[in-house]
N, C-alpha and C positions, 0 to 999 in steps of 0.2 A: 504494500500500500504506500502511496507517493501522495506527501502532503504538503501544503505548499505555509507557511508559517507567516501573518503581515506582524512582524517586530518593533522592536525599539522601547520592549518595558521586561522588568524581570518576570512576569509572568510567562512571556515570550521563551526568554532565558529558562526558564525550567521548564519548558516544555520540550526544549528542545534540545534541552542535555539527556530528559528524558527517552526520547525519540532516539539518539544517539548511542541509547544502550541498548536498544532492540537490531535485533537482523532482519527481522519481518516485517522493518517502518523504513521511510525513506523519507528526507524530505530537504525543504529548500528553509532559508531564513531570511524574511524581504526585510531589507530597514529603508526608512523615506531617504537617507542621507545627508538627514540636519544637522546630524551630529560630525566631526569630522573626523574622530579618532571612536569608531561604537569600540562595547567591550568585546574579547574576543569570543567565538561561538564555537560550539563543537559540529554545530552541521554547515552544510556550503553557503554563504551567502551570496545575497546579491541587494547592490545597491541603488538606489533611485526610481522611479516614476514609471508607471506601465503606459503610460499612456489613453489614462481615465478607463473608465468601465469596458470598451470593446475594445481597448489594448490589454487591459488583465484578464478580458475572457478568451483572446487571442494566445497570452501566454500561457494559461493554465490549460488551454488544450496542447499548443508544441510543445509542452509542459509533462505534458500525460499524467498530471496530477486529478486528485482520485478525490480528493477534499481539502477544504479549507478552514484554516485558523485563524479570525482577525484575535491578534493578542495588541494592537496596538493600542497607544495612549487616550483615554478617555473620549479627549478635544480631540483626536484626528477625524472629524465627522467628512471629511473629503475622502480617504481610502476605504472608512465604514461605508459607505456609502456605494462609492463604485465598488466593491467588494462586495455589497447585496445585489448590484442590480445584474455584476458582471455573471454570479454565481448561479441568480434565476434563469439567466439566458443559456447559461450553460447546463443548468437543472444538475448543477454541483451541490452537496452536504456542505454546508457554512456553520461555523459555531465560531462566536461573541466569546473569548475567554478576557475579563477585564477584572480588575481587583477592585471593592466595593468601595463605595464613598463614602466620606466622615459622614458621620451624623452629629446635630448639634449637641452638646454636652451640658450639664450644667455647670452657666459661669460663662459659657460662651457669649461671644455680643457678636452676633454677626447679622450683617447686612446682605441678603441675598440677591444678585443679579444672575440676569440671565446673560449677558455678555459685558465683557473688558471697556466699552463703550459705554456703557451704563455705569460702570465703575469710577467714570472720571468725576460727575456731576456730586457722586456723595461724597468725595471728599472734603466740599466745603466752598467756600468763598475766603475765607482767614488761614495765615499760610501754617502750611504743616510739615513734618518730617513723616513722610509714608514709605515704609517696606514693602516695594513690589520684588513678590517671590514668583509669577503665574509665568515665570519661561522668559526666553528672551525676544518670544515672538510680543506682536500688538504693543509695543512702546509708544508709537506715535502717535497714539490716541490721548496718552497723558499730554503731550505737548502744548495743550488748550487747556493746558490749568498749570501754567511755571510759576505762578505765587509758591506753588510748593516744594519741600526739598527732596527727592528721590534716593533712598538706601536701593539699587537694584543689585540681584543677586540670578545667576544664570550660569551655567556650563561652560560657555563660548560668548565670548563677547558679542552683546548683540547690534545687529543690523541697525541702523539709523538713533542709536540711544544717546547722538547727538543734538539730536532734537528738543532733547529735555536737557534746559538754559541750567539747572542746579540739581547734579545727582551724583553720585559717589557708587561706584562699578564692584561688586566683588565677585570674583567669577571663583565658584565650588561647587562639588557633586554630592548626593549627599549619601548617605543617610547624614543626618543631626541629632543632637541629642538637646532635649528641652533645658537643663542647666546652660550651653554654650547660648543656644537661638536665646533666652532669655538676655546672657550678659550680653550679647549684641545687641538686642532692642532697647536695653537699659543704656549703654553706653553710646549708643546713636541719636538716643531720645528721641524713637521711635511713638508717633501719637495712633498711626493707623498701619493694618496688613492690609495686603493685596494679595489674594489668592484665589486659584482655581482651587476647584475641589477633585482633586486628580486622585483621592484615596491614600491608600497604600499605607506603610508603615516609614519609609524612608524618611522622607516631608513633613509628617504628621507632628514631632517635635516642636514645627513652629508654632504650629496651632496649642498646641499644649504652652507653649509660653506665652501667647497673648492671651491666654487665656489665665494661666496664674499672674499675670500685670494687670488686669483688668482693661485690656484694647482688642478695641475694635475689629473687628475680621472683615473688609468686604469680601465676602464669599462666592466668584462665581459659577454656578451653576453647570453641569455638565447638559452638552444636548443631547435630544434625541436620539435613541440607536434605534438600529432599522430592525423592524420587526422579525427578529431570527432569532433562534437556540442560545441562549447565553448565557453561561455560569463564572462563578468568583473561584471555581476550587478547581485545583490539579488533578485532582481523580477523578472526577467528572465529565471531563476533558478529553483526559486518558481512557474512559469508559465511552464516551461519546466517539471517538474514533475505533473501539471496538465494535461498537454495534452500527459502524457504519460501514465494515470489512464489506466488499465481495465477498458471494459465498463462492468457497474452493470449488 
């Protein structure tokens, strides 16, 4: 069985170390390419853009792939996307494998949007020190509110975070631990987060620190995933590509 993997989150990653210990699985590991250095993987990969929906149903059949995995990050609703419609066309098995989202806690204060553009307007009119943590993507949306002072934090330096006239750049991967994300927010004098709700346990530290400071979270929203099979667990996964074998 030949599976075809859409990557770029650890979930990805253990499914595909997984995969990697069997003789009876086969598969590929697609990453978007946003990153420039991914971590290293135990199966073949491949990098960059199919070609929207009838480029990925193009390559999954020269492919001779047998099903599909989106394991990608929450917010890639473009590859979820062509990856549903590519799959229907080709009346491919699709399974959604994603890691669940925070839920509010008590003590949290968060502010929920539905997109990073919405995010700009609650920060205020009186100027602030705001922590954007939500990637290195959508910076220039802040650019229409430089009364305030940006702490951003991203992997890779990002694309156009020139545009924001007062911001200080720290580029790290994480996991974090709620003690360090705390002394940071404390020594930055940190008033407001900025985050996606990406889940996970990596990230999730910071959230636990604005939340033992008593600050603000704008929280935004994950979107829509397309109406397919999708679970948070490895073994389900792994079971869901069982019961989707060819029969011998």
């Amino acid at each position: 069985m030949r599976l075809l993997i859409l990557g770029g989150t650890a979930q990805a990653s253990a499914l595909a170390a997984r995969i990697a210990e069997r003789d009876d699985l086969s598969g590929v590991l697609s990453l978007a390419g946003r990153t420039q250095n991914p971590a290293a993987a135990r199966l073949p990969m491949r990098v960059g853009g199919f070609g929207g929906a009838e480029g990925l149903r193009a390559w999954i059949a020269a492919e001779r792939i047998d099903a599909v995995i989106d394991a990608t990050h929450p917010f890639a609703a473009q590859i979820s996307g062509n990856a549903a419609q590519a799959c229907e066309a080709a009346n491919m098995p699709l399974l959604i494998f994603t890691r669940p989202p925070w839920a509010r806690q008590d003590g949290d204060r968060w502010i929920e949007v539905d997109a990073i553009e919405q995010a700009v307007p609650t920060l205020g009119e009186a100027p602030r020190r705001v922590f954007l943590t939500h990637g290195r993507l959508q910076l220039a949306a802040f650019a229409s509110a430089p009364q305030h002072r940006y702490l951003v934090r991203a992997i890779e330096r990002p694309e156009g975070i020139e545009a924001l006239a007062r911001h200080r750049l720290i580029l790290a991967r994480g996991p974090f631990n709620r003690e360090d994300e705390a002394a940071l927010m404390r020594d930055e004098r940190i008033d407001i987060v900025v985050s996606k709700n990406s889940g996970g346990e990596a990230t999730y530290a910071k959230i636990e620190a604005a939340r033992s400071l008593g600050l603000t979270v704008v929280m935004v929203r994950r979107p829509a995933s397309p109406a397919v099979a999708q679970t948070h667990s490895l073994d389900f996964a792994l079971a869901w590509i069982e019961a989707h074998r060819a029969a011998p």
